[in-house]
N, C-alpha and C positions, 0 to 999 in steps of 0.2 A: 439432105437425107430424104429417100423415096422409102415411102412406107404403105404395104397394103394393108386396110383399113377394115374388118367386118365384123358385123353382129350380128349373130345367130339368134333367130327367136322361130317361135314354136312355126307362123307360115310363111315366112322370108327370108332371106339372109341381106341384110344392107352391107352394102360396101361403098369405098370410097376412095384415094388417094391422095396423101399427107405428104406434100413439099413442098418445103422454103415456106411451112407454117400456118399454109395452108387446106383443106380440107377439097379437093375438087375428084369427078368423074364419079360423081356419085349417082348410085344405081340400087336396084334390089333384082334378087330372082327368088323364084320360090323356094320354100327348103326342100331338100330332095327328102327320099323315104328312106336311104338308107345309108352309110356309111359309104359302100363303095358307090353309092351316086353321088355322091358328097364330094369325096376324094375327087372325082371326074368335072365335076361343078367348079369347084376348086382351081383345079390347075390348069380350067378354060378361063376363069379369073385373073389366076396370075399371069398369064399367057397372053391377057386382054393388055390390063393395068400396067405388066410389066416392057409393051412394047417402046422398045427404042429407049428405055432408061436402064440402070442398074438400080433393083431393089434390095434394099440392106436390112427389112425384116417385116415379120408380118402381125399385126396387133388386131386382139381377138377381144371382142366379148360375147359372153356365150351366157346360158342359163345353169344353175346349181350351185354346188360347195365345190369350186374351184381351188384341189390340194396343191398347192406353188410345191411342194418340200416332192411329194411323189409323183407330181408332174400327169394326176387325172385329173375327171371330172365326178368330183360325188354328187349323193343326192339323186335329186331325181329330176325331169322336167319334158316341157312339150319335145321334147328332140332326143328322146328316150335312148338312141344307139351313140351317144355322143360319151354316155358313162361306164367309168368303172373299167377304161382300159388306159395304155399310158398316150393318150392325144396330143401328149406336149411335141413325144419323141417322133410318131407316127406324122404329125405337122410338118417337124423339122427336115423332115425326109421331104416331104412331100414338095414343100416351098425350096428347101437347099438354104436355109437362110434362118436368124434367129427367131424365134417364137413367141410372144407373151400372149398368155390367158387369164381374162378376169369375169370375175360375175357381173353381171349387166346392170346391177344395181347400187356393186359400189365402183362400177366405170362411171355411172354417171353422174357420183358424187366425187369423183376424182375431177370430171369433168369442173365441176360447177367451182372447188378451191384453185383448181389449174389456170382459170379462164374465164368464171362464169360468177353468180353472186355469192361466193365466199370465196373471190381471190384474195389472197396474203393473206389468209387465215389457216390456221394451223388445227385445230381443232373444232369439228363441226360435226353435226348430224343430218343425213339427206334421209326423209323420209316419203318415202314412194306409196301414193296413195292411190289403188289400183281395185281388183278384185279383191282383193289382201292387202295388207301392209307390209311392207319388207324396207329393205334401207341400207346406209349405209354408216358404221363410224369411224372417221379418221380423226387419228391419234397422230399429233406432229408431224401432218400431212402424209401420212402414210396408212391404208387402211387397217382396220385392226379385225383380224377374222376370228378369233377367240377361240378356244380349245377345240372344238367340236366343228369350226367351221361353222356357227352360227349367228354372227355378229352382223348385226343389223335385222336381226328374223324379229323389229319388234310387232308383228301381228300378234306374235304369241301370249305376250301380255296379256295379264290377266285386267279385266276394268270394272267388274264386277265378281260375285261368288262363280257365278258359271259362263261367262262371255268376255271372248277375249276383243283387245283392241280392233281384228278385224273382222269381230261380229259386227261391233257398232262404229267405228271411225271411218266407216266409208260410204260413197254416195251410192254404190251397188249394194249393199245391205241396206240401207235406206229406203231405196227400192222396192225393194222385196219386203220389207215392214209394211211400205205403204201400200201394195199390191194384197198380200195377204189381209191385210184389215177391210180391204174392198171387196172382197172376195174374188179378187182376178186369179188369173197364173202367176203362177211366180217372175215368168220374166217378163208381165206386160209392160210394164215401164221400166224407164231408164232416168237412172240421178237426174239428168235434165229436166226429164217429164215431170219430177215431183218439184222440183226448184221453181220450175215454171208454175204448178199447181197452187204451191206454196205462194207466189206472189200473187195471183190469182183470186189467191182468197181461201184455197182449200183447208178446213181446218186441220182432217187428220195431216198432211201433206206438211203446212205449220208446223206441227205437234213431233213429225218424224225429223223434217231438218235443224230446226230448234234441239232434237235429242242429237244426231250427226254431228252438230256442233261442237254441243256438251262435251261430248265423248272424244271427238276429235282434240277438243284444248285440253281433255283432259289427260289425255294420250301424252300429249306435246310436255303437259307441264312434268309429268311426271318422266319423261325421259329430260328434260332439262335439268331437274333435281337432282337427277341419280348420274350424269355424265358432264353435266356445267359445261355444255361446249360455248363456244363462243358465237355460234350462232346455229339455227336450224334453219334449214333449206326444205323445202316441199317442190314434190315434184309430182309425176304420175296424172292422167287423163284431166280430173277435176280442178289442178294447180292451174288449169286454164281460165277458170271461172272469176270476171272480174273483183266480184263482191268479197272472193272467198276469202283474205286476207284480213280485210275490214271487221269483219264477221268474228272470224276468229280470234283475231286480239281481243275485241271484248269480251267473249269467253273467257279468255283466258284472262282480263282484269280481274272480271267476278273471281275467278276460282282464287285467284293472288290477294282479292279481297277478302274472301271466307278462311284462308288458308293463313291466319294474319303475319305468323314467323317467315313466312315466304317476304323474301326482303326487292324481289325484282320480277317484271313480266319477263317473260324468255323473249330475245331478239330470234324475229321470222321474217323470213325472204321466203320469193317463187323462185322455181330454178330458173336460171336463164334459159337454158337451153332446153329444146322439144326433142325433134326427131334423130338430132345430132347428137345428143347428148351420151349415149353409149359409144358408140366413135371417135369422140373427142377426146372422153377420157380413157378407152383402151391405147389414145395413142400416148396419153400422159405416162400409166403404169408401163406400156412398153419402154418409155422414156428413166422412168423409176428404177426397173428391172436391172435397166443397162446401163446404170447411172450417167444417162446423156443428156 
């Protein structure tokens, strides 16, 4: 089975080419501006990928509330003309060939049950730790996008009276914590800058990832409590960060310590997968789609 591979994000498009299980002819080009540059980008793609093979479908992951039942893209994202028409059907024309579409954040936690560290696991959380928090839940290996097409949005969380989990759970809020009590601009540093500060010796720098932390297991523990998956997966920019893991369990002992009816720490994994990992698993869900 030849399959063309891509993931739309707000300045690229990554593609790739999926047969006999593998992932090869991997490339990017920029995102175009507009739909019909798109369509045109597109079918210079499939025209590349498809030489001298026969292709039997094309697997997408894309940005927003991907409706599978009416076959758009809701919501909103960097690729602003991609929403709110039927893109499944407009696709299918375009390729000659079947379609699947998913959101890029629970292709990539398809990715990580499919192949990556929660294979043969049926129930998990990928939680994508980025400018925001977003995510993914699958429910008996399948993801579960919940009434509104919101499932996985847990930035929204609440983690105090007036800040949600992606005020505080991320190393880009951090930043900007630690930036603002310096009196810099807002975007003088970068999560790195403060981590590095932080070992360094910086107090306030200390004082902000030390709260990153807090905030981050405390995120974790509380979606562990409220979905009991069988494991949570991190993913996103900072899931690269050696220490990050280490760090965070203990968080999250302390909080299993204070919290004393709490009968277990939550089992955490890094995602396997980096740049692939949107790829991987739109080729999964295409695989889902068409029960192959």
């Amino acid at each position: 089975m030849a399959l063309i591979v891509l993931d739309i994000g707000g300045t690229s498009i990554k593609y790739g080419l999926w047969q006999d299980e593998v992932l090869s002819g991997k490339g990017s080009i920029k995102t175009p501006g507009s739909w019909e540059e798109m369509k045109i980008a597109l079918t210079a793609l499939k025209d590349r990928l498809g030489t001298g093979r026969t292709i039997e479908g094309v697997a997408i992951s894309a940005p927003g509330a991907v409706n599978q039942e009416k076959g758009i893209i809701e919501g909103a994202s960097a690729v602003p003309y991609i929403h709110h028409f039927p893109i499944f059907t407009e696709l299918k024309e375009l390729f000659q060939c079947p379609v699947s579409i998913e959101n890029d954040a629970n292709c990539a936690g398809l990715a990580e049950i499919w192949k990556g560290a929660a294979k043969g696991l049926r129930n998990v959380l990928f939680v994508v730790i980025g400018s925001g928090i977003g995510g993914a839940i699958i429910v008996d290996g399948k993801i579960w996008h919940g009434k509104h097409l919101f499932g996985g949005e847990f930035g929204y969380m609440l983690l105090t009276d007036t800040h949600t989990f992606s005020d505080l759970g991320t190393a880009v809020s951090m930043a900007k914590r630690v930036a603002k009590r310096k009196n810099l601009p807002e975007d003088a540093l970068s999560g790195k800058d403060v981590f590095d500060l932080a070992e360094q010796g910086d107090p306030i720098a200390q004082e902000e990832v030390d709260t990153f932390y807090h905030y981050l297991a405390q995120g974790i523990f509380n979606l562990q409590y409220s979905f009991d998956p069988e494991k949570i997966i991190i993913g996103g920019g900072v899931s690269s960060k050696e220490d990050l893991l280490p760090e965070l369990m203990k968080h999250l002992e302390e909080i299993v310590k204070q919290v004393k009816i709490a009968p277990f720490v939550p089992e955490i994994s890094i995602s396997q997968f980096k740049n692939d990992a949107n790829l991987i698993g739109a080729v999964y869900n295409f695989k889902l789609k068409w029960n192959l």
